[in-house]
MDAnalysis code that builds the backbone (N, CA, C; Angstrom):
import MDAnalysis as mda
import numpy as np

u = mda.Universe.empty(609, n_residues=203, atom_resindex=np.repeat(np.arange(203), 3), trajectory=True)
u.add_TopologyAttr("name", ["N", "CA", "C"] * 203)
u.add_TopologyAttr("resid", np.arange(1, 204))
u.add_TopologyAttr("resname", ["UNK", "UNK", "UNK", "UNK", "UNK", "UNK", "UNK", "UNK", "UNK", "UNK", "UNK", "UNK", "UNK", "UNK", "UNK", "UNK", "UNK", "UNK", "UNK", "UNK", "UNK", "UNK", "UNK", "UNK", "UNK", "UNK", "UNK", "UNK", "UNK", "UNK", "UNK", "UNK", "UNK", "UNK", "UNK", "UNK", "UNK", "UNK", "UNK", "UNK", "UNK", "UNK", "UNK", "UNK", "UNK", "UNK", "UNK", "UNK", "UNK", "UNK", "UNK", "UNK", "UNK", "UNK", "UNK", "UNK", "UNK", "UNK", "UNK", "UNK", "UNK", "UNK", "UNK", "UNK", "UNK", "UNK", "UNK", "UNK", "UNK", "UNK", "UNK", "UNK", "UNK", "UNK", "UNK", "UNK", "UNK", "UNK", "UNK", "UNK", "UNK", "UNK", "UNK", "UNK", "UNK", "UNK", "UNK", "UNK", "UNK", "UNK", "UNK", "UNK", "UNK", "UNK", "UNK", "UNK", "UNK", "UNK", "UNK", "UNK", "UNK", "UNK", "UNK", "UNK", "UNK", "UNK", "UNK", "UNK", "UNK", "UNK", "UNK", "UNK", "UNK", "UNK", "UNK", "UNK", "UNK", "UNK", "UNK", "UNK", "UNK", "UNK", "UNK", "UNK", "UNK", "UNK", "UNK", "UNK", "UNK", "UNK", "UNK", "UNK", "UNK", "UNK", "UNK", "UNK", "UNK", "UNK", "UNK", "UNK", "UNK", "UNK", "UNK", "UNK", "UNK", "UNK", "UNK", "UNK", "UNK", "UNK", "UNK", "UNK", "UNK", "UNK", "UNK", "UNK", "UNK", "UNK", "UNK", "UNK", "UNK", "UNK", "UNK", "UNK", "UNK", "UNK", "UNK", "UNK", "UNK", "UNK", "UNK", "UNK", "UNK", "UNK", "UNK", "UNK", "UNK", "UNK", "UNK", "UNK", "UNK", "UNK", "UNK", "UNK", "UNK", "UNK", "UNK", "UNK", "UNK", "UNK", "UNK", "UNK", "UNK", "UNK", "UNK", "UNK", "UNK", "UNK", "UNK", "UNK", "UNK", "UNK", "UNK"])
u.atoms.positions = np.array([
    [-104.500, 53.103, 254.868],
    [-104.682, 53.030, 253.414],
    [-105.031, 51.591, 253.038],
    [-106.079, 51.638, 252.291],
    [-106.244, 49.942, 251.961],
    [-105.494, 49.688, 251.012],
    [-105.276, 48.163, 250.758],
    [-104.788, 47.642, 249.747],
    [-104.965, 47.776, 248.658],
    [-103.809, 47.607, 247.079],
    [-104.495, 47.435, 245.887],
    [-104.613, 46.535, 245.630],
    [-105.989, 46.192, 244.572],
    [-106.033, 44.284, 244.173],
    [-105.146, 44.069, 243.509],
    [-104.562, 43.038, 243.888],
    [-103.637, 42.095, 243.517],
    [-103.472, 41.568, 242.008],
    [-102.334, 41.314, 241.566],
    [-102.634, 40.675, 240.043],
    [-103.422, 39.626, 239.952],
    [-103.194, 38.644, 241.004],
    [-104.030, 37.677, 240.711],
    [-105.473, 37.840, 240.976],
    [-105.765, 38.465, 241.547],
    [-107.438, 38.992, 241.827],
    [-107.933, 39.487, 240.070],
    [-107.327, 40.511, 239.360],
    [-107.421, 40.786, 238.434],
    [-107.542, 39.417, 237.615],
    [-106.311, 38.608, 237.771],
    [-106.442, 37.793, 236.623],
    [-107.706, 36.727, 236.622],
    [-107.863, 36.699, 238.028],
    [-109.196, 35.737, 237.664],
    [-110.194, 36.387, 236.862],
    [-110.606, 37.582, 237.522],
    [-111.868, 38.195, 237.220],
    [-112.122, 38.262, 235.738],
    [-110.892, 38.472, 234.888],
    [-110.547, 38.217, 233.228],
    [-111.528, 36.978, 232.441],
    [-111.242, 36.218, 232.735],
    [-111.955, 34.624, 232.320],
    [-113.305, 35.005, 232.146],
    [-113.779, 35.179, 233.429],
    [-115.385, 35.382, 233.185],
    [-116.106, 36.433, 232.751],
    [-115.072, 37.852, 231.999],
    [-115.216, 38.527, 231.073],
    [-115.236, 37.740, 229.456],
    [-114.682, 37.000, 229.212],
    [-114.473, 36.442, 228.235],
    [-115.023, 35.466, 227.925],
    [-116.107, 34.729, 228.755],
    [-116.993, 33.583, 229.381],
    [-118.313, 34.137, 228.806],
    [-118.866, 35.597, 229.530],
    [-119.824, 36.152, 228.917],
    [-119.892, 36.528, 227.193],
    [-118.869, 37.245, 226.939],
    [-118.804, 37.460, 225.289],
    [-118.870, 36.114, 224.811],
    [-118.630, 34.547, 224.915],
    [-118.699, 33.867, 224.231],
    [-119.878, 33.284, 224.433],
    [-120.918, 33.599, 225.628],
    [-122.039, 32.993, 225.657],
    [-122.850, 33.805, 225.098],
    [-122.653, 35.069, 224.412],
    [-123.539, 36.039, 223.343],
    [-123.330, 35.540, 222.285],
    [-122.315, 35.069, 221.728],
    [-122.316, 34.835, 220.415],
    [-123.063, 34.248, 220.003],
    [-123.767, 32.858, 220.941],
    [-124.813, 32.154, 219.738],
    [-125.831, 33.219, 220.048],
    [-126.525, 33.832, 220.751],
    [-127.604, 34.763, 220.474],
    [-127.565, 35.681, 219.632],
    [-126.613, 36.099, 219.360],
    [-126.632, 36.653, 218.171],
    [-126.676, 36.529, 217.006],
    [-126.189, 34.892, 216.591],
    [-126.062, 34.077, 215.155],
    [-127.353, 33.728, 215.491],
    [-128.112, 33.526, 216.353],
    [-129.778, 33.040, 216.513],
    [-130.702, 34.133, 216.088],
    [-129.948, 35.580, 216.448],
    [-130.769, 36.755, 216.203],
    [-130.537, 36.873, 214.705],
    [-129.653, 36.667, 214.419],
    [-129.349, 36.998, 212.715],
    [-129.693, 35.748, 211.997],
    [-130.284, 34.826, 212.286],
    [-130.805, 33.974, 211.397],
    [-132.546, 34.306, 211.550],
    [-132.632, 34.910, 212.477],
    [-134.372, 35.329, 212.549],
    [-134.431, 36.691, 211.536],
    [-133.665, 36.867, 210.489],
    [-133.852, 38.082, 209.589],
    [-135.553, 37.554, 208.710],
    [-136.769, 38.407, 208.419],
    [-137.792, 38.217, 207.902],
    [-137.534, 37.514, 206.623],
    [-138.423, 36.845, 206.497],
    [-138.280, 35.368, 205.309],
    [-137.771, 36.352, 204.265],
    [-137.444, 35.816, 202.350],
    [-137.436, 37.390, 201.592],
    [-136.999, 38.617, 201.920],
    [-135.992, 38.350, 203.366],
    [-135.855, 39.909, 203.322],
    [-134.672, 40.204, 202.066],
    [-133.972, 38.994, 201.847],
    [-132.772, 39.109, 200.589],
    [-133.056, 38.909, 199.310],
    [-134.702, 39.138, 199.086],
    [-135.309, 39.030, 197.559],
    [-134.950, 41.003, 196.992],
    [-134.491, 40.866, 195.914],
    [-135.061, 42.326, 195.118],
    [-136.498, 42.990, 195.282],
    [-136.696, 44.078, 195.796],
    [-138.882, 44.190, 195.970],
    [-138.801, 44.281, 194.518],
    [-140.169, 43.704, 194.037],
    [-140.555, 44.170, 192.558],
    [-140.788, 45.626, 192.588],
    [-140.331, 46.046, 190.951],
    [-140.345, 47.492, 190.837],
    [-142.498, 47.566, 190.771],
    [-142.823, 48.446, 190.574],
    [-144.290, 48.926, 190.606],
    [-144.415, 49.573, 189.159],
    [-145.568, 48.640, 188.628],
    [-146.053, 49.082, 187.333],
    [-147.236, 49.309, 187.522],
    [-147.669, 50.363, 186.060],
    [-149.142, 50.562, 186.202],
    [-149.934, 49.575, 185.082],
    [-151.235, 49.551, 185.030],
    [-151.947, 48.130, 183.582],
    [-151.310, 48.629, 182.578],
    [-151.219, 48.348, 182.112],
    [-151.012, 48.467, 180.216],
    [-151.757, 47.358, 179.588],
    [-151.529, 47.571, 178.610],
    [-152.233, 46.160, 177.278],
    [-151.770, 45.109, 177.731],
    [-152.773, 44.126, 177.521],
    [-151.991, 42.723, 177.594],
    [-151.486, 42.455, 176.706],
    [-150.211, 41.514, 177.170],
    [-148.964, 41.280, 175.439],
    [-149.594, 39.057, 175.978],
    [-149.472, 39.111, 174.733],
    [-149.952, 37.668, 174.578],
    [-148.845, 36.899, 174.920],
    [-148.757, 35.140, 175.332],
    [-147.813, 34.637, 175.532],
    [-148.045, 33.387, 175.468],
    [-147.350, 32.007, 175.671],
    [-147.395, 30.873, 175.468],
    [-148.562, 30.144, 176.725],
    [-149.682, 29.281, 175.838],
    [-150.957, 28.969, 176.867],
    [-151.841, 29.747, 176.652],
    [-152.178, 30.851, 176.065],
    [-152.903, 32.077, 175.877],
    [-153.805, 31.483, 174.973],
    [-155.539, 31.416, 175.172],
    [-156.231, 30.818, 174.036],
    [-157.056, 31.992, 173.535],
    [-157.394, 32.578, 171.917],
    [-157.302, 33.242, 171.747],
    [-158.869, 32.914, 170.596],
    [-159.566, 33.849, 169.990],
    [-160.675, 33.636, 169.365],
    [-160.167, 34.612, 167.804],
    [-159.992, 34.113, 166.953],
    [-159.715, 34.963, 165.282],
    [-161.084, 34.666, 164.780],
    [-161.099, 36.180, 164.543],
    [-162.702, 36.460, 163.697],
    [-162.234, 36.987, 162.368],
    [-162.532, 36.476, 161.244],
    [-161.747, 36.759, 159.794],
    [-163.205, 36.579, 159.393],
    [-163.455, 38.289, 159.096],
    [-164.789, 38.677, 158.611],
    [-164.772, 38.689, 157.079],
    [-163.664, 38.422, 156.795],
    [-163.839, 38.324, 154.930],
    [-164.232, 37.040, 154.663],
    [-164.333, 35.922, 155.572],
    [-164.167, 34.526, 155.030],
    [-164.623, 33.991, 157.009],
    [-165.768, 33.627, 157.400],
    [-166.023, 33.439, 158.607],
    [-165.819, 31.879, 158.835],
    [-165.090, 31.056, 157.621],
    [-164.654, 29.691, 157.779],
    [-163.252, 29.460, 158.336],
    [-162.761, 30.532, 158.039],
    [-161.083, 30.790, 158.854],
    [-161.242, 31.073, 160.086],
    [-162.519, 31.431, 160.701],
    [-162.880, 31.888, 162.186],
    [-162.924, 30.979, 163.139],
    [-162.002, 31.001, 164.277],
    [-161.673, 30.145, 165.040],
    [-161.262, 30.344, 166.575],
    [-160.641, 29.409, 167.450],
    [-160.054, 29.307, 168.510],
    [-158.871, 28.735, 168.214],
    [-157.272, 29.235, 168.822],
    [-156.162, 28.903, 168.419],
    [-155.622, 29.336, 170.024],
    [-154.537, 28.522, 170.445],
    [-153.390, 28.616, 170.901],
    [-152.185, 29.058, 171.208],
    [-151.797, 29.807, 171.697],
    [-150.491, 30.139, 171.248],
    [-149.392, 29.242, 172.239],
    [-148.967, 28.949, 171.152],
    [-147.964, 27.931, 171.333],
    [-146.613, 28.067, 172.160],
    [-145.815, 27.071, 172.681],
    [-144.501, 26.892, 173.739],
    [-143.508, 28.008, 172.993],
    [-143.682, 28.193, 171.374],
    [-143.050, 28.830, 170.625],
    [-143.183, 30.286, 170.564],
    [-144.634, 30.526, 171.100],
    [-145.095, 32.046, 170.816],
    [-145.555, 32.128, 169.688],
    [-145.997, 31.254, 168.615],
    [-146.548, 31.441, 167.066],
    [-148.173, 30.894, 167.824],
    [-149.011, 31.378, 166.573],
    [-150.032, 31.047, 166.315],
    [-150.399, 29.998, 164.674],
    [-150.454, 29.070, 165.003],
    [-150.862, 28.138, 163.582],
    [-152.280, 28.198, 163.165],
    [-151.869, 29.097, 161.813],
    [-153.414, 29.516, 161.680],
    [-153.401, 29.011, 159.984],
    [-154.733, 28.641, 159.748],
    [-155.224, 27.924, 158.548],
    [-154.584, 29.094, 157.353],
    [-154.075, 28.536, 156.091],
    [-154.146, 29.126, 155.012],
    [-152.796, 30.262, 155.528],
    [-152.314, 30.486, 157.279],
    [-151.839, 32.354, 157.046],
    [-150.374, 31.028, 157.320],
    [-150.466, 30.175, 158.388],
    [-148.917, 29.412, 159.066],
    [-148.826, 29.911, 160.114],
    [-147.572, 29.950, 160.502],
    [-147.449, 30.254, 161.953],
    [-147.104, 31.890, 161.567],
    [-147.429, 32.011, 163.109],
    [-147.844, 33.846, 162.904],
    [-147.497, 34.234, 164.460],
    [-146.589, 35.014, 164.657],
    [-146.058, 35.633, 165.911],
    [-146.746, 36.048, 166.526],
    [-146.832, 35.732, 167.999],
    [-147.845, 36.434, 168.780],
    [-147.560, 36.935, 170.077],
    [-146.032, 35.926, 170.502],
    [-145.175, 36.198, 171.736],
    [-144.886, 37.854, 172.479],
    [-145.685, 38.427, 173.002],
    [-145.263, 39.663, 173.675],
    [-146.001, 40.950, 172.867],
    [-146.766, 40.537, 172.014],
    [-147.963, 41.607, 171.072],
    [-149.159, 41.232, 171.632],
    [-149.605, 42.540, 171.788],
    [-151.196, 42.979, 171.934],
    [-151.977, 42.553, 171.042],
    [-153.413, 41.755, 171.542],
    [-154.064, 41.757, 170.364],
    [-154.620, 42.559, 169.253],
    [-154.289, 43.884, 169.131],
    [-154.065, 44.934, 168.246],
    [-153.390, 44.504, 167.295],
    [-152.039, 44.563, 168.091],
    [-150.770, 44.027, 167.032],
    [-150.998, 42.932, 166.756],
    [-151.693, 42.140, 167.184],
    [-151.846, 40.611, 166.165],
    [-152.727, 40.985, 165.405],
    [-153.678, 41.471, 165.494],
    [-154.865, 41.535, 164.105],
    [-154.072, 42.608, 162.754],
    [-153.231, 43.476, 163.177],
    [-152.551, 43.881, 162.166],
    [-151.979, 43.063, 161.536],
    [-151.042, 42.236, 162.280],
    [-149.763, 41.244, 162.061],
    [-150.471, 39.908, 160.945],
    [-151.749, 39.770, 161.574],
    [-152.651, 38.433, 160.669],
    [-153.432, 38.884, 159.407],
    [-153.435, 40.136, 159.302],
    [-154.358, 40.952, 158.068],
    [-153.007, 41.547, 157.303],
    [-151.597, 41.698, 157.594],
    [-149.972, 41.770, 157.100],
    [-149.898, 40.658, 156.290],
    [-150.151, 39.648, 156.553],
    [-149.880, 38.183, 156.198],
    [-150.801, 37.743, 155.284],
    [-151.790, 37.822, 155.604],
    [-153.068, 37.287, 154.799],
    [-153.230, 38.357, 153.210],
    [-152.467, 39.571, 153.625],
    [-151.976, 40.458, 152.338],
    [-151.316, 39.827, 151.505],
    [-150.051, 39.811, 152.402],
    [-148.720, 39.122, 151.637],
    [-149.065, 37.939, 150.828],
    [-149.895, 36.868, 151.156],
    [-150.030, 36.108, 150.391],
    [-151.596, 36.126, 149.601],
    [-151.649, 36.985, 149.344],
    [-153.075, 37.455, 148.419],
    [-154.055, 36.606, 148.815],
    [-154.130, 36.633, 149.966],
    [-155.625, 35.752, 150.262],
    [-157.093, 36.896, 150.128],
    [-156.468, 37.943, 150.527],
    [-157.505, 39.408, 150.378],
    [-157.361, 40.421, 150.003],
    [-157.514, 40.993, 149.448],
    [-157.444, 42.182, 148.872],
    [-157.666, 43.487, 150.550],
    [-158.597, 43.124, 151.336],
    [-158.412, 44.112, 152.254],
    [-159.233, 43.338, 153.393],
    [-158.166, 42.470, 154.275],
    [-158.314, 41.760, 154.802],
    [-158.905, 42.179, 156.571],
    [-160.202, 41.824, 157.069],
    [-160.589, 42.231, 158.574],
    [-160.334, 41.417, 159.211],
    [-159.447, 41.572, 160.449],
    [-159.536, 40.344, 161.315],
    [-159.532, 41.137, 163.180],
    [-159.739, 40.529, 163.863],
    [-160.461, 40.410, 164.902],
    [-160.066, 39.082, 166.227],
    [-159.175, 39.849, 167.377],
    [-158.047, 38.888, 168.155],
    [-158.948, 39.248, 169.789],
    [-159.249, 38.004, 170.071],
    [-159.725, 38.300, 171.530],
    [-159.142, 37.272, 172.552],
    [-158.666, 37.019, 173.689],
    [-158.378, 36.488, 174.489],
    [-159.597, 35.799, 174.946],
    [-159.530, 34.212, 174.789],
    [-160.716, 33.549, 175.503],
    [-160.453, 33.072, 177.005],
    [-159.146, 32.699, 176.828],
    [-158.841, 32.072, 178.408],
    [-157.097, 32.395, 178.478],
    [-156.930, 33.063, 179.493],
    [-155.465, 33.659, 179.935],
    [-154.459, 32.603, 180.560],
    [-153.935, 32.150, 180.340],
    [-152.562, 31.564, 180.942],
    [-152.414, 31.930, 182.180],
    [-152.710, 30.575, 183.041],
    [-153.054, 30.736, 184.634],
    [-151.810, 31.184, 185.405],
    [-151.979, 31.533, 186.584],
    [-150.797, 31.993, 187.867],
    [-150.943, 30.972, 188.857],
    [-149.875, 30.850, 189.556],
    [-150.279, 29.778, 190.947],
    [-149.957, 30.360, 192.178],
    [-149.797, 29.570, 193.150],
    [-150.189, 30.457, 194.157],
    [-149.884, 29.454, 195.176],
    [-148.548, 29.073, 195.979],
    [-148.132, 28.385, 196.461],
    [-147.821, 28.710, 198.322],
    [-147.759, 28.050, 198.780],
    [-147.740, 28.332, 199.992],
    [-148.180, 28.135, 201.360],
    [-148.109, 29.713, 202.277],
    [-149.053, 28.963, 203.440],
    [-150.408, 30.042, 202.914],
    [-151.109, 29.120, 201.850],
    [-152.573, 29.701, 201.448],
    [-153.303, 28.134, 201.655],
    [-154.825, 28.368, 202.081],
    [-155.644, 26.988, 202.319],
    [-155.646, 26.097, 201.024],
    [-155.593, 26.517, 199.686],
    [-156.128, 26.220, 198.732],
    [-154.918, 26.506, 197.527],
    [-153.743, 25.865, 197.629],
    [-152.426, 26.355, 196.770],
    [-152.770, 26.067, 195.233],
    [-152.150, 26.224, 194.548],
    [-152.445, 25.915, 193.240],
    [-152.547, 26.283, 191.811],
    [-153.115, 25.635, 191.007],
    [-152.911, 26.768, 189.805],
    [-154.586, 27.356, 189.174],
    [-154.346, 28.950, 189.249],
    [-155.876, 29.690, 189.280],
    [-156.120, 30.646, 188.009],
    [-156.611, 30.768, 187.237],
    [-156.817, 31.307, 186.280],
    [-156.439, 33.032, 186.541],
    [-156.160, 33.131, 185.275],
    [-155.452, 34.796, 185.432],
    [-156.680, 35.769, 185.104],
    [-156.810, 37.043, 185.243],
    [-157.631, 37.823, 185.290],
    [-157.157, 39.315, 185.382],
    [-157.062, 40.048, 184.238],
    [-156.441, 41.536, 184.017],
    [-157.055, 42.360, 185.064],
    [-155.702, 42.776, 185.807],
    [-155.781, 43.661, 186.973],
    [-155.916, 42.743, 188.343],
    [-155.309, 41.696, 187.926],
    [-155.277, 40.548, 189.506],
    [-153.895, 41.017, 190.706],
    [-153.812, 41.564, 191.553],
    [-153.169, 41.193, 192.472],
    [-152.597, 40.208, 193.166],
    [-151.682, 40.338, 193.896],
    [-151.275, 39.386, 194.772],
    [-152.503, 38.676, 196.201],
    [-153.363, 40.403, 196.333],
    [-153.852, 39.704, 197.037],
    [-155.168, 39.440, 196.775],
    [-155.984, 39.252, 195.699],
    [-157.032, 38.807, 195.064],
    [-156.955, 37.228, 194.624],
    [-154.932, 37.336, 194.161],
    [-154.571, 35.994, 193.706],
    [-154.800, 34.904, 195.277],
    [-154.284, 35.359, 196.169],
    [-154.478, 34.717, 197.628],
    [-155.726, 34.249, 197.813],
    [-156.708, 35.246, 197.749],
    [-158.029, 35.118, 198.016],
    [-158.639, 33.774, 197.293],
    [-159.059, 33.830, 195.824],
    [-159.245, 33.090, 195.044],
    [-158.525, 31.760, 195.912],
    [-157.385, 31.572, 196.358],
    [-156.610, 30.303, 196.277],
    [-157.049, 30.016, 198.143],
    [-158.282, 30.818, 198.943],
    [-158.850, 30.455, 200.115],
    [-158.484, 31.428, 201.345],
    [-157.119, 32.337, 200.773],
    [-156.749, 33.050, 201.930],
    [-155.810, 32.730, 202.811],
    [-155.368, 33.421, 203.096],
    [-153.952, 32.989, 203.693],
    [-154.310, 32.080, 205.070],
    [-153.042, 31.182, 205.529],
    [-154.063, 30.703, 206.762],
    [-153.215, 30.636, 208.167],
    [-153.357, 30.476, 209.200],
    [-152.920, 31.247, 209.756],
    [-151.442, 31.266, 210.233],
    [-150.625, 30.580, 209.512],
    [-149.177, 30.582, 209.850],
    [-148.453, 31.481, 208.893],
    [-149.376, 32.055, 208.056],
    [-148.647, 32.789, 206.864],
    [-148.238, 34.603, 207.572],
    [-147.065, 34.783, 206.171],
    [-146.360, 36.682, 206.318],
    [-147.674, 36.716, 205.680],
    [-148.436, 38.010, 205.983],
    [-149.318, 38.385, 204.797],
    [-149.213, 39.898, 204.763],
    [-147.773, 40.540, 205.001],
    [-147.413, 41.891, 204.373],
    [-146.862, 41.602, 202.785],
    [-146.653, 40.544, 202.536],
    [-145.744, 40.671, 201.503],
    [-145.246, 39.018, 200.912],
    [-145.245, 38.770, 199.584],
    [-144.863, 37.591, 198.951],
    [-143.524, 37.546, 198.370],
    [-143.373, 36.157, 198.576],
    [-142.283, 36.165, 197.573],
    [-142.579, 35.504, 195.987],
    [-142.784, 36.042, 194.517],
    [-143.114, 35.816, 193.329],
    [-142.327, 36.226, 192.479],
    [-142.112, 34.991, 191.652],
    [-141.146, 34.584, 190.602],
    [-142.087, 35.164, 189.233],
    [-141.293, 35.432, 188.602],
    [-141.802, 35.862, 186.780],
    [-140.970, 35.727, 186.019],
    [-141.505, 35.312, 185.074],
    [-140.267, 34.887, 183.560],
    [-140.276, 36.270, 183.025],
    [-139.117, 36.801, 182.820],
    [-138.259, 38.199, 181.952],
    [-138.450, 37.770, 180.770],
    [-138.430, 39.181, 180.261],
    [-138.170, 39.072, 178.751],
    [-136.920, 38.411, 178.053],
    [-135.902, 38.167, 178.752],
    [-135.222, 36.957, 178.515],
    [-135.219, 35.526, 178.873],
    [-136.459, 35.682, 179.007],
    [-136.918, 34.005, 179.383],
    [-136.494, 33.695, 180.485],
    [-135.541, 34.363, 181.590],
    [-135.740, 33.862, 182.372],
    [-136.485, 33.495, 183.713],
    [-135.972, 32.590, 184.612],
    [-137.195, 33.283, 185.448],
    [-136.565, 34.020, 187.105],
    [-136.771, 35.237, 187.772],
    [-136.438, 35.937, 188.629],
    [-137.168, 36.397, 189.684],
    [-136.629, 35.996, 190.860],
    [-137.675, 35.782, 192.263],
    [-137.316, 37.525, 192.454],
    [-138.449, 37.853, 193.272],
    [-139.509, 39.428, 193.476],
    [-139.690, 38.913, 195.189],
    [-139.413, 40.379, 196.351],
    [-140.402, 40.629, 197.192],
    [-141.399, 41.446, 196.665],
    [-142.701, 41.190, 196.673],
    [-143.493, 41.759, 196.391],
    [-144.812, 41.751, 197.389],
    [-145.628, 43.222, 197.342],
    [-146.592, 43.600, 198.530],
    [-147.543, 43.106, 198.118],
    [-148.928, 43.279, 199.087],
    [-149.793, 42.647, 198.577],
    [-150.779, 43.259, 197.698],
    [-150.601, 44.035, 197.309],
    [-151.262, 45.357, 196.392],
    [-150.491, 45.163, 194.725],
    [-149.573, 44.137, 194.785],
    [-148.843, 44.385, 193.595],
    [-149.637, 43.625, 192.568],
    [-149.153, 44.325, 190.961],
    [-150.009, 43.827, 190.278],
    [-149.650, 42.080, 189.260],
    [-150.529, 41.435, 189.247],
    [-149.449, 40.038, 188.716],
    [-149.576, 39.999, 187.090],
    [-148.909, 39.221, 186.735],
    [-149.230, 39.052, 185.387],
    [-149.132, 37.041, 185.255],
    [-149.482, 37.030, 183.881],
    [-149.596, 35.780, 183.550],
    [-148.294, 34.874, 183.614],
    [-148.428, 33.653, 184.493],
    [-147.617, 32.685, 184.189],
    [-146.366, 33.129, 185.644],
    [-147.051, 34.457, 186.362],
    [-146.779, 34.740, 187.822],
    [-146.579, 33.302, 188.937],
    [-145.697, 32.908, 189.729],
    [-145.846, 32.183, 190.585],
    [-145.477, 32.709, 192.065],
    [-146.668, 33.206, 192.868],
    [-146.526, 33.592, 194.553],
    [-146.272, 32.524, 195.549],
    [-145.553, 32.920, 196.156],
    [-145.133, 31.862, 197.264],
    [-145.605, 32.732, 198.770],
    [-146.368, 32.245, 199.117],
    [-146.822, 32.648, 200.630],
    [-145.816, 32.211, 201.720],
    [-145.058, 33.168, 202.638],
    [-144.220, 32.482, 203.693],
    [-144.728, 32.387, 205.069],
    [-144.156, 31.887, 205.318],
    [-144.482, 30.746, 206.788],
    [-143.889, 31.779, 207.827],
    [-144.324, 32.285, 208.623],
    [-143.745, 32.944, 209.704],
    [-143.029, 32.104, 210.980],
    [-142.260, 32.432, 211.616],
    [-141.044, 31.941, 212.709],
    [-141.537, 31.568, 213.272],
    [-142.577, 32.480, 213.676],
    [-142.655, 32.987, 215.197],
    [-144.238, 32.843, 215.611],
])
């Protein structure tokens, strides 16, 4: 009958059970720090176009067909008003230019400038997006209804070659002003005053 191993045979062999588990551990804190850039961003939810709502930087063209001397180019201001001759400041923050030509022919009532007042709101130049990152050409690029993330890339030279290009990470100011970082794909749609951040891959 052969022998059984011994305690002390056992007890060595112990150590270098316990030798291996501690030489996994950093591979594993190495494996879990290689989690994909953004993988701990919220994805942006998915919208479809709607109207554009106007906002601060937004330059805008008023055609006041009762009186074509009030007809102009205006601003909309850090405030969201529009300072317009004869009407004052006039809300424009998060309304369609629909709703502003109502809102400026409301006003121009109220204070009897017309009896039945036409006016006429067009967007001349949109409040740019930027576009930061690993793109050739980072920066700030004019906005354009129905721009993507990845049209916004393009414009800014294309991603280059150290970049993720499944997916961005882009910040947007909420309707409470604030502002809240997005994973977002490259199909997603941007809006004005959007900032994309292109990430840098590991590996």
């Amino acid at each position: 009958m052969s022998a059984s191993p011994s305690h002390s045979g056992l007890a060595k062999r112990r150590p270098r059970l316990h030798r291996g588990v501690f030489r996994a551990v950093p591979l594993l804190l190495m494996l879990a720090g290689c989690a994909a850039p953004g993988s701990d961003l919220p994805v942006l939810a998915e919208e479809s176009v709607g109207p554009y709502r106007l906002g601060p930087g937004d330059q805008v063209r008023i055609t006041v067909f009762n009186d074509p001397r009030l007809t102009g180019e205006f601003r909309v201001n850090d405030t969201g008003t529009l300072a317009l001759p004869l009407v004052g400041s006039e809300p424009a923050l998060g309304r369609t230019t629909q709703e502003t030509e109502r809102s400026i022919e409301a006003s121009m009532l109220k204070r009897g400038l017309f009896t039945e007042p036409q006016v006429a709101v067009e967007v001349v130049t949109y409040r740019p997006i930027f576009v930061l990152g690993m793109v050739e050409r980072g920066g700030q690029t004019p906005y354009q209804p129905g721009m993507t993330v990845l049209s916004a890339v393009a414009v800014a030279g294309g991603f280059n070659y150290r970049a993720v290009t499944d997916y961005v990470a882009l910040t947007r100011i909420g309707q409470d002003g604030r502002a809240q970082e997005y994973r977002a794909g490259r199909n997603a749609l941007l809006r004005p005053g959007d900032v994309v951040n292109v990430f840098e891959r590991r590996f």
